[in-house]
C-alpha positions in Angstrom: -1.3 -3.2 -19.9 0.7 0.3 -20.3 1.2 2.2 -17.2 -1.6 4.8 -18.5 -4.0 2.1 -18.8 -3.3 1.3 -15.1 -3.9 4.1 -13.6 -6.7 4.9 -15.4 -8.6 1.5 -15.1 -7.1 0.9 -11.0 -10.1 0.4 -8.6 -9.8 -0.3 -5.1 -11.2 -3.7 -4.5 -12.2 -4.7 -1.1 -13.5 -8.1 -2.1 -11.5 -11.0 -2.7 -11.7 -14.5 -3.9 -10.1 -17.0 -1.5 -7.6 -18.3 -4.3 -4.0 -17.6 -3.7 -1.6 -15.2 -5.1 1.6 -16.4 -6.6 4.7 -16.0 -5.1 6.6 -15.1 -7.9 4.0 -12.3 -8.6 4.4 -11.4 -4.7 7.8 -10.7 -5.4 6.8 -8.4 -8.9 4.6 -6.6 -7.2 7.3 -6.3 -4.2 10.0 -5.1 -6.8 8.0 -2.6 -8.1 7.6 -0.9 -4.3 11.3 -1.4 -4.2 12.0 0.3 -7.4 10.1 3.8 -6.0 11.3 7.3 -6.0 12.5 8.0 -2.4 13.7 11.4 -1.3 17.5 11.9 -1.9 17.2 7.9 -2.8 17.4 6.8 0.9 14.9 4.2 0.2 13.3 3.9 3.7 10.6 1.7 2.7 10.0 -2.0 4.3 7.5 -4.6 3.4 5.7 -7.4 5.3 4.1 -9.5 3.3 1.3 -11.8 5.4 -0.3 -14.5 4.5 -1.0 -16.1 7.9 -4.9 -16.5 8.3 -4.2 -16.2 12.3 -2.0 -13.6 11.8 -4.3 -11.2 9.3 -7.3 -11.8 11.8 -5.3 -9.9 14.2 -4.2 -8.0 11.6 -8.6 -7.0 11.3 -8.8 -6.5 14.7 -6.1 -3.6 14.5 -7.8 -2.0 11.1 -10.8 -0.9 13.3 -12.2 -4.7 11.7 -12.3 -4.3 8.4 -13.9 -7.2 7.3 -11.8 -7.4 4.1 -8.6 -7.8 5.7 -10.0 -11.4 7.1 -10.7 -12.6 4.2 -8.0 -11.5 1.2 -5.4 -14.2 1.2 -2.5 -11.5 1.2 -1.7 -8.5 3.1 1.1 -6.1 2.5 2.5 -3.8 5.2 4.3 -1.0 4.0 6.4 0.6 6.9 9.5 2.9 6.6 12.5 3.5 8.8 12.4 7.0 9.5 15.5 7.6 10.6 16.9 6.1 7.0 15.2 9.8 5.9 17.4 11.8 8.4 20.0 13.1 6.4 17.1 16.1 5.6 16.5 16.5 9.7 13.2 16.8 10.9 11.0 17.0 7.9 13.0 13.7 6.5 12.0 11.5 9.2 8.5 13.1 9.9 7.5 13.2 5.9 9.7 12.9 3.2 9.9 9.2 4.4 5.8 8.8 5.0 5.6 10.1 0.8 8.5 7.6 0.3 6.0 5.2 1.4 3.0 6.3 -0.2 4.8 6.2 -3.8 5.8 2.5 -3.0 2.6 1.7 -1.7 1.1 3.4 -5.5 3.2 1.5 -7.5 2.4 -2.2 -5.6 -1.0 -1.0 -6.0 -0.5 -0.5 -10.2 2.0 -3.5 -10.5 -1.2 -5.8 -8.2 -3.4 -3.9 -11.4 -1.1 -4.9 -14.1 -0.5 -8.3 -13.3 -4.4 -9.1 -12.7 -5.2 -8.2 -8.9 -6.9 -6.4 -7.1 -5.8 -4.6 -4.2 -6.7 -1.6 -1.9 -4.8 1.1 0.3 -6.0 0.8 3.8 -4.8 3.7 5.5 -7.4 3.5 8.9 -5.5 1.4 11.5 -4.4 1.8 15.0 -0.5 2.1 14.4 0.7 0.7 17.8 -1.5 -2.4 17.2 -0.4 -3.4 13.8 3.0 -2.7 14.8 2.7 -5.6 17.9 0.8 -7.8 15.6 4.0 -7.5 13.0 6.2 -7.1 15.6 8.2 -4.1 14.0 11.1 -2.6 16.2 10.2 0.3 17.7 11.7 2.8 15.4 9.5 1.7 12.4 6.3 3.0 10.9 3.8 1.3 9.4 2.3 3.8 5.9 -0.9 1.5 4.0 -1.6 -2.1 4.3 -2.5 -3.8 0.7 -5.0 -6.3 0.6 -4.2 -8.4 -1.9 -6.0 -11.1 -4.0 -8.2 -12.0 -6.8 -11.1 -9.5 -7.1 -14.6 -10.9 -6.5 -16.1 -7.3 -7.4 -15.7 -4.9 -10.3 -16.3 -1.4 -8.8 -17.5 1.4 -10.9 -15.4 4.3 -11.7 -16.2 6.4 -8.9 -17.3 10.2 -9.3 -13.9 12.4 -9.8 -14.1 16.0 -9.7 -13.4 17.6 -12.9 -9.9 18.6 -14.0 -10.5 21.9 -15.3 -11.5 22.4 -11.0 -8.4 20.8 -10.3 -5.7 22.4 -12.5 -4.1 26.3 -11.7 -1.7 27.4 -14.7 1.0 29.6 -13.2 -0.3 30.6 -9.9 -3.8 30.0 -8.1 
């Protein structure tokens, strides 16, 4: 699959077979969040990969109990180290590193696509609970959880607003 093809045929799945993911394609799909664009490369980005059923149902009870987040058989924290992004001051550590995070959490999400997964970008938890569950020093923030598995749904292509109402040339 071409990188077009993925983000064109990505779906967020949010039902999973209870079959396992391979650890070798854990770590491909962790690579490819490595290998993101970071602001000023400072590469703030962190990744907790859990696979502990006791340890993603606490996971659920801290993503307002999604009911997917008990059942996939991976989850992916991506958090960033804020104050890895403070060479540009302020706006570094309060948002260049929280789109650091969002463009590895895009390319896990294509790589999951690419290699035959299904995944999803949960973005509704309660921040200070996930971060006890993980136990993350106080300093870092958690972006998206990735649910990860096999898909056990094929979603349709969702309604998309139309590029001609998306697209300015030159000015708005």
């Amino acid at each position: 699959m071409n990188c077009l093809e993925a983000i064109m045929t990505r779906r967020s799945i949010r039902k999973f077979k209870p079959d396992p993911v391979k650890r070798e394609d854990i770590m491909t799909i962790l690579e490819a969040g490595r290998m993101a664009p970071s602001a000023g490369n400072l590469q703030p980005c962190h990744f907790v990969v859990i696979q502990d059923p006791a340890v993603r149902a606490k996971v659920q009870q801290a993503v307002l109990g999604q009911e997917l987040m008990g059942t996939v058989p991976v989850i992916i924290a991506v958090c960033v180290e804020p104050e890895r992004s403070s060479k540009y001051g302020d706006i570094g550590r309060n948002y260049f590193c929280l789109l650091d995070g969002a463009n590895a959490t895009e390319n896990m999400l294509l790589a999951a696509h690419a290699l035959g997964y299904g995944a999803c970008w949960v973005g509704g938890f309660i921040q200070s609970a996930v971060k006890e569950v993980l136990g993350l020093p106080e300093d870092v923030q958690v972006v998206s959880l990735i649910p990860l598995g096999i898909a056990d749904e094929q979603p349709e292509v969702p309604p998309r607003r139309s590029l001609e109402d998306m697209v300015r040339w030159e000015k708005w």
